[in-house]
C-alpha positions as CSV (number, residue, x, y, z in Angstrom):
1,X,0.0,0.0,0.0
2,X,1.4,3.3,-0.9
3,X,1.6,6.5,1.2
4,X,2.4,9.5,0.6
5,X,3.2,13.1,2.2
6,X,4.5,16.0,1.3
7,X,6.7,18.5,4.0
8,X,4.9,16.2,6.5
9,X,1.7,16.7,5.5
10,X,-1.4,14.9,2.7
11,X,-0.1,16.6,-0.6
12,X,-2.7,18.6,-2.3
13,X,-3.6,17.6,-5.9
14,X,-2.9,20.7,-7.3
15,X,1.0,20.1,-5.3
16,X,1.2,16.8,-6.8
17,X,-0.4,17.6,-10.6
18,X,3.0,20.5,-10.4
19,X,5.7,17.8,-9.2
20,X,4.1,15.7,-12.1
21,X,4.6,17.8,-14.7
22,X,7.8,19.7,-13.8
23,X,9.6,17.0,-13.1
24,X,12.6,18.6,-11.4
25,X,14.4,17.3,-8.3
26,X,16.2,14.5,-6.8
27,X,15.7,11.7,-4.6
28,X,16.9,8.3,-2.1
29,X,15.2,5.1,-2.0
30,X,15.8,3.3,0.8
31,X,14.7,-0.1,2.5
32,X,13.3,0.0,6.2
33,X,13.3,-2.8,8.7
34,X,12.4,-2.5,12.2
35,X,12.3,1.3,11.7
36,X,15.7,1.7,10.8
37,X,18.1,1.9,7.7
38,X,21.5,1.3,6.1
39,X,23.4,3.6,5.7
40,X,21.2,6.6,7.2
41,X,24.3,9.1,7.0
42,X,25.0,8.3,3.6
43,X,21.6,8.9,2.7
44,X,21.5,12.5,4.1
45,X,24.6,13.3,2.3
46,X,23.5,12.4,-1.3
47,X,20.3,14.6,-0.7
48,X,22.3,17.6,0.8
49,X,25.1,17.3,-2.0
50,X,22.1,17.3,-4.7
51,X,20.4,20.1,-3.3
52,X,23.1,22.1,-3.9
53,X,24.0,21.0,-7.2
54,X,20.2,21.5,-8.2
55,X,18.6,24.2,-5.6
56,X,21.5,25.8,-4.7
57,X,21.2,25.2,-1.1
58,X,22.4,23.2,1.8
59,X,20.7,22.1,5.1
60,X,21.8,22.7,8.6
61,X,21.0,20.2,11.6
62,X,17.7,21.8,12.2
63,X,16.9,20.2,8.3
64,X,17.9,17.3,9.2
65,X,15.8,16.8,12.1
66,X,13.5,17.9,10.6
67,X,13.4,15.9,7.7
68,X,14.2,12.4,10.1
69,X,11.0,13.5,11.6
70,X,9.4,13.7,8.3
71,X,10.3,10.4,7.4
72,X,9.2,8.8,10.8
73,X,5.5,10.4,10.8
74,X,5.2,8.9,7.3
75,X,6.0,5.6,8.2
76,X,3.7,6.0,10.8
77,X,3.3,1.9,12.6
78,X,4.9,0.8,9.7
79,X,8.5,-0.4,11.0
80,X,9.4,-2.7,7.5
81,X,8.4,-0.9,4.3
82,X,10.4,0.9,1.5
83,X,10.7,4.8,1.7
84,X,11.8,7.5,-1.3
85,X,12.6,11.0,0.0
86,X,12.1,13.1,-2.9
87,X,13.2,16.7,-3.2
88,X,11.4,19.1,-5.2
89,X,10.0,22.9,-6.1
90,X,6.9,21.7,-4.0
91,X,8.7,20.3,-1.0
92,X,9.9,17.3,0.5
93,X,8.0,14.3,-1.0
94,X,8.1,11.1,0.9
95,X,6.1,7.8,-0.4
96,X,5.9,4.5,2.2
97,X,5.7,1.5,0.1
98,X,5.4,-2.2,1.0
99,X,9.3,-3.6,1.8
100,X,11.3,-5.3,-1.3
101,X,12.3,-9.0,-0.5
102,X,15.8,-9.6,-2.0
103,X,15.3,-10.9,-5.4
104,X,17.0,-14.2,-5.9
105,X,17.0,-15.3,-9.4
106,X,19.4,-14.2,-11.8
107,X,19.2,-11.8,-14.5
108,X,20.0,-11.5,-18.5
109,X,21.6,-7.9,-18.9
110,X,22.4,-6.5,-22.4
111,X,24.6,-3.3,-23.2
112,X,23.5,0.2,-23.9
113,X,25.1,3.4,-25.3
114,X,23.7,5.3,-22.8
115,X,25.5,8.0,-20.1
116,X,22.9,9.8,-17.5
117,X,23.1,13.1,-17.3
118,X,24.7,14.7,-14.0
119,X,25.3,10.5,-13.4
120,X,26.4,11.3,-10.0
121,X,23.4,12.7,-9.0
122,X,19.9,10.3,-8.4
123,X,17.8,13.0,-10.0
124,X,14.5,12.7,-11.6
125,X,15.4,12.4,-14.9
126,X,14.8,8.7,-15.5
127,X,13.2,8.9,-18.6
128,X,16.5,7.6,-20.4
129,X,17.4,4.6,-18.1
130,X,13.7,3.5,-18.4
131,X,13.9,3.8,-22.3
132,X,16.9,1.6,-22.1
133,X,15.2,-1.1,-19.4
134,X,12.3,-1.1,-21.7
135,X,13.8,-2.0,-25.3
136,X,16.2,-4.1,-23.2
137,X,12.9,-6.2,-22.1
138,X,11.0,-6.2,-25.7
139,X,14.1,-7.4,-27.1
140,X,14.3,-10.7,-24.4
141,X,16.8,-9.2,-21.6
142,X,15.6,-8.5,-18.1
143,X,17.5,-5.2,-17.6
144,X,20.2,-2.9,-19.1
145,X,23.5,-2.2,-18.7
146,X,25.2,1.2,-19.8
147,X,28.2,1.8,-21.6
148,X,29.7,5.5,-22.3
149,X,30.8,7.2,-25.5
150,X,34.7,6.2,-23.9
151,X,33.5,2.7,-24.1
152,X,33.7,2.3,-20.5
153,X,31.0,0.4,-18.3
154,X,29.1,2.2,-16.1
155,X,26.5,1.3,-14.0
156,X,23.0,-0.6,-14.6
157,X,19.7,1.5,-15.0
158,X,19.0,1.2,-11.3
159,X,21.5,-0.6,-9.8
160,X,25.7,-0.5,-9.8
161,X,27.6,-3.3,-11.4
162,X,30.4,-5.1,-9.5
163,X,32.7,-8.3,-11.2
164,X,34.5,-10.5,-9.8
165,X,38.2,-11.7,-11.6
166,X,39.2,-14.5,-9.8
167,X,41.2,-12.9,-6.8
168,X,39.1,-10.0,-5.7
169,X,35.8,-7.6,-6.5
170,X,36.1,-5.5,-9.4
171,X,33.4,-2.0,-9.1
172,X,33.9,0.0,-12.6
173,X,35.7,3.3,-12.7
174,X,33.7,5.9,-14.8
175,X,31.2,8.5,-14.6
176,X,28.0,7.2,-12.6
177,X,26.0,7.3,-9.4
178,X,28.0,5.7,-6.7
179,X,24.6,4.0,-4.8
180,X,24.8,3.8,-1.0
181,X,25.1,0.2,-0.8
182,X,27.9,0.3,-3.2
183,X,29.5,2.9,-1.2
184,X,28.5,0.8,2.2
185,X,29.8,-2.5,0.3
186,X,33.3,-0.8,0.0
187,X,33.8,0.3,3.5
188,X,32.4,-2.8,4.7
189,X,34.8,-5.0,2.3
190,X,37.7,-2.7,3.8
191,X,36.8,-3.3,7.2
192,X,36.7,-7.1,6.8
193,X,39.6,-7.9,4.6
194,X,37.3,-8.6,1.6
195,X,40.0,-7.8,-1.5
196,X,38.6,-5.2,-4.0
197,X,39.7,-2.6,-6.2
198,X,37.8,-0.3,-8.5
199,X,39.1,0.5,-12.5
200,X,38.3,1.1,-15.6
201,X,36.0,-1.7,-17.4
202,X,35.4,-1.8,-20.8
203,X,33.4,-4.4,-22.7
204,X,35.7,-6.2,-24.1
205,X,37.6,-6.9,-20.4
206,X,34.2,-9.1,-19.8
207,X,35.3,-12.2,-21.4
208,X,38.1,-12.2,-18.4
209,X,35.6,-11.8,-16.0
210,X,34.2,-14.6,-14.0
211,X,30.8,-13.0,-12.6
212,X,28.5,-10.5,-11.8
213,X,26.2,-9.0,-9.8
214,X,23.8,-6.1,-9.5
215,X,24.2,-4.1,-6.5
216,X,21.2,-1.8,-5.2
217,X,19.0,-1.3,-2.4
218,X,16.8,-4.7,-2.9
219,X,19.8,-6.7,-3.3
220,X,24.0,-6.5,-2.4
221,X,24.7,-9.1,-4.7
222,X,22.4,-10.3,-7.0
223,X,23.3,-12.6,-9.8
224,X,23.9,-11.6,-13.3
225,X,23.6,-14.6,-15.8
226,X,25.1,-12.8,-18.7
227,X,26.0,-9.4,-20.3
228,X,24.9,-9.5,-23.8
229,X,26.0,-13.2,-25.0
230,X,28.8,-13.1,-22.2
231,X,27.9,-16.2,-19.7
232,X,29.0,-15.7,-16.3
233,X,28.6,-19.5,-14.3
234,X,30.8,-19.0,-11.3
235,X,29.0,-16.9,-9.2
236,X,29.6,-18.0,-5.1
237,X,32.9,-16.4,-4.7
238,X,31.5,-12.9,-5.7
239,X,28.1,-13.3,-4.1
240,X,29.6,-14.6,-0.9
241,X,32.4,-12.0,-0.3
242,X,29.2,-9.3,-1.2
243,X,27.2,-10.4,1.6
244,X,29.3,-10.9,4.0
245,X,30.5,-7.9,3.8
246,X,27.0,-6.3,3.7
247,X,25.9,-8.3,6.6
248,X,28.5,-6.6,8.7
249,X,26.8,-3.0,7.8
250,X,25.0,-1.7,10.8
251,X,21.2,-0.5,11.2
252,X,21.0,2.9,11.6
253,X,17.9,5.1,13.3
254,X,15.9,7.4,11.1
């Protein structure tokens, strides 16, 4: 069941019909169990740093609070559910949805000329990626993977992309939105003596690959069968040193 408010409050219609048709902002999706989050810090940096970059503004604690605050009334007794804080010219928008389940079966990803723009920003403008997951599905693939005009590989339309080589995690180095759980995933792999690097992956460097994985709020690590017709069958080393780093990442109050 979906909820919605807006500033803490029912949005109007006429509030709503604006956000619809502008379309201007930027947002976090996150997932919420026992009314609290991964990652909560991380979170309130991407929506400050975006604010800037697209409002021109920055928030003090009192923001903060307030916004923590925001989030909590609109989860009201709901303490598992998925939340997206939205910021836009109307306000703070934040819809409660029903919690996401880790997927578990693999997927079929093919590649896509395709860069976002501002790509280290989670704005709105999604009409590309979903262009790109759409014609990716009519043509027999469950998702999309992008690829910039330097040839380099950069990140999936809603989730980041991490390889594994055989020794150690391999996270692609090129323009793109650095997701929390990516960002969580490194520190957490850091901490625990998981090997990783991140560097520059072209297309071509796939064939030396031995798996990957989409990484993104449903999921730190789930399975990607093959890029384009590039089978990837050894999966448990990379999916394994993913989650347990990612079950080491702490629960964080909202």
């Amino acid at each position: 069941m979906l909820h919605i408010e807006l500033n803490g409050q029912p949005p109007s219609a006429q509030a709503l019909a604006t956000i619809a048709v502008t379309n201007y902002g930027h947002f976090t999706s996150m997932q919420v169990r026992d009314g609290k989050v991964r990652g909560m810090a991380l979170h309130l940096a991407r929506l400050d740093d975006a604010n800037e970059k697209f409002f021109g503004d920055r928030g003090d604690v009192d923001d903060e609070l307030r916004l923590r605050s925001w989030i909590r009334h609109a989860l009201g007794d709901r303490s598992d559910a998925s939340v997206r804080v939205a910021y836009t010219d109307e306000g703070v928008l934040i819809s409660v949805s029903d919690p996401v389940e880790e997927p578990t079966t693999p997927i079929r990803v093919r590649t896509e000329l395709y860069e976002r723009p501002w790509p280290e920003q989670k704005h709105s403008a999604t009409m590309g990626l979903r262009y790109a997951q759409r014609t990716a599905r009519e043509a027999g693939y469950d998702d999309a993977l992008f690829i910039g005009p330097d040839t380099l590989i950069r990140e999936g339309s809603t989730w980041n992309v991490a390889f594994w080589d055989g020794g150690q995690v391999v996270l692609p180095m090129a323009p793109m939105l650095k997701g929390v759980t990516i960002v969580l995933l490194q520190i957490a792999m850091s901490m625990t003596g998981i090997p990783w690097t991140t560097r520059p992956v072209r297309r071509d460097d796939l064939p030396d690959l031995l798996a990957a994985a989409a990484v993104n709020s449903h999921s730190p690590a789930r399975r990607i069968a093959a890029v384009d017709d590039i089978v990837f069958d050894e999966h448990d080393q990379l999916t394994k040193a993913l989650h347990t780093a990612w079950d080491t990442v702490p629960w964080d109050d909202i």
